[in-house]
C-alpha positions as CSV (number, residue, x, y, z in Angstrom):
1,X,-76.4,-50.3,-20.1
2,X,-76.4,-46.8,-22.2
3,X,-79.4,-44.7,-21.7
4,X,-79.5,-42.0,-24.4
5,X,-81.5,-39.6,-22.6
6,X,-85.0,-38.9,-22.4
7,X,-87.1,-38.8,-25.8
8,X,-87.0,-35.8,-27.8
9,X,-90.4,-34.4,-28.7
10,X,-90.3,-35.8,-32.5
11,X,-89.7,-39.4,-31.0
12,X,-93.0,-39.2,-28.5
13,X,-95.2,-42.4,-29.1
14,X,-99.4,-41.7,-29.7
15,X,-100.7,-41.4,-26.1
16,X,-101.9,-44.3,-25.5
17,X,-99.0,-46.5,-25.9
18,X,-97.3,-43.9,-24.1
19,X,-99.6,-44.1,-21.0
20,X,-99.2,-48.1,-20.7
21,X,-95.4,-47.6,-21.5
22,X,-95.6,-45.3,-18.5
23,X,-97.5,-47.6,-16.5
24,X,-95.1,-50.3,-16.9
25,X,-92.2,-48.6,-15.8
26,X,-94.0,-47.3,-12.5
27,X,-94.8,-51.0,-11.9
28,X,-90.8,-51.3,-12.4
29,X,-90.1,-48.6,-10.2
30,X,-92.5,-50.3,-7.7
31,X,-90.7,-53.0,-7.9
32,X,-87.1,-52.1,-7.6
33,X,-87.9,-50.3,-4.3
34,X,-89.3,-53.3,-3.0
35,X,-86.0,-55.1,-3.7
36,X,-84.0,-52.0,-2.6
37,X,-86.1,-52.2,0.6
38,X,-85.2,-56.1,1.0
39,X,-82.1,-56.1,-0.1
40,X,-81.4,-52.9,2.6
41,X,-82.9,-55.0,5.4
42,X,-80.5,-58.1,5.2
43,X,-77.7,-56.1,5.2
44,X,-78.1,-53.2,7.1
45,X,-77.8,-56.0,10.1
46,X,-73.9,-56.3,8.3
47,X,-72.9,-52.9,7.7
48,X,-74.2,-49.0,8.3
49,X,-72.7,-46.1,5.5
50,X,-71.0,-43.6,7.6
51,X,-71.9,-40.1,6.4
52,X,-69.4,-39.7,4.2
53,X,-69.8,-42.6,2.3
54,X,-73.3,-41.6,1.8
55,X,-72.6,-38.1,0.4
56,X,-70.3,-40.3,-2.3
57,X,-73.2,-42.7,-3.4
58,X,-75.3,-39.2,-3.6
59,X,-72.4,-37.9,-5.6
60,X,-72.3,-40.8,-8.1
61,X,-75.9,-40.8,-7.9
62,X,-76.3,-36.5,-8.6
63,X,-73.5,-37.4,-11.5
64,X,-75.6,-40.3,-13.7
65,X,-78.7,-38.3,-13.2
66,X,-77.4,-35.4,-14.3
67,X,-76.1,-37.8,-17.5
68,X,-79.3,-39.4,-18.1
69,X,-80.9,-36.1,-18.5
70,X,-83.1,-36.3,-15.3
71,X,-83.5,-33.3,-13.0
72,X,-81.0,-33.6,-10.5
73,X,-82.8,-32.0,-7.5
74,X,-85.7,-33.9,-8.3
75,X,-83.2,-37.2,-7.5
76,X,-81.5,-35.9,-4.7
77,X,-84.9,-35.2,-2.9
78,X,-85.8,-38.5,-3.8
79,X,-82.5,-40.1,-2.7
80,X,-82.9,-38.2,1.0
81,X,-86.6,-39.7,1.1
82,X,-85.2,-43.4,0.5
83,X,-82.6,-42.9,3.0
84,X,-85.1,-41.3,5.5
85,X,-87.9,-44.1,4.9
86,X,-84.3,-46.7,4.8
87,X,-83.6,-45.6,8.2
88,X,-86.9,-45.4,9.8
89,X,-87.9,-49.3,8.9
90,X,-84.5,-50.1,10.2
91,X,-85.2,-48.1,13.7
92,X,-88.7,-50.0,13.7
93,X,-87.4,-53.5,13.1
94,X,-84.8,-52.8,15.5
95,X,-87.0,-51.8,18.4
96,X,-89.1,-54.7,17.7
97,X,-86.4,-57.0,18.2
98,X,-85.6,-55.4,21.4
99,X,-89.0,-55.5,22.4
100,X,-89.2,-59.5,21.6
């Protein structure tokens, strides 16, 4: 899929189709990480990234970022957070399997 970048100003749409166009796409958002989070959970059981094959999927990550036109640090912050929250459901569902 090629993603030109974000709009320029003389492409914005009136506000209010902007706001439900905005709407939309946090619902997406929503909904990706809901199937990121599921889709982490059945195979985390499988397979762990070691470190450094995590700083390459941040690299890759960092790169198409950077190529889509969104602010970089803003994804990499995000990207720790995912991992962070990733890791701490994992630890809890791992616990409560030891505890059953």
């Amino acid at each position: 899929m090629m993603h030109e970048g974000p709009p320029r100003p003389d492409q914005s749409q009136p506000l209010e189709c902007a706001s439900g166009g905005l709407e939309a796409i946090d619902l997406q958002i929503l909904s990706l990480l809901s199937q990121r989070f599921g889709l982490a959970a059945s195979t985390a059981a499988q397979r762990e990234l070691s470190d450094d094959e995590r700083k390459a999927q941040l690299t890759v990550i960092r790169r198409r970022a950077f190529e889509l036109g969104i602010p970089v640090g803003l994804v990499t912050d995000f990207w720790d957070r995912l991992i962070d929250a990733a890791d701490a459901i994992q630890a809890q569902r791992s616990n409560r399997a030891i505890n059953d």
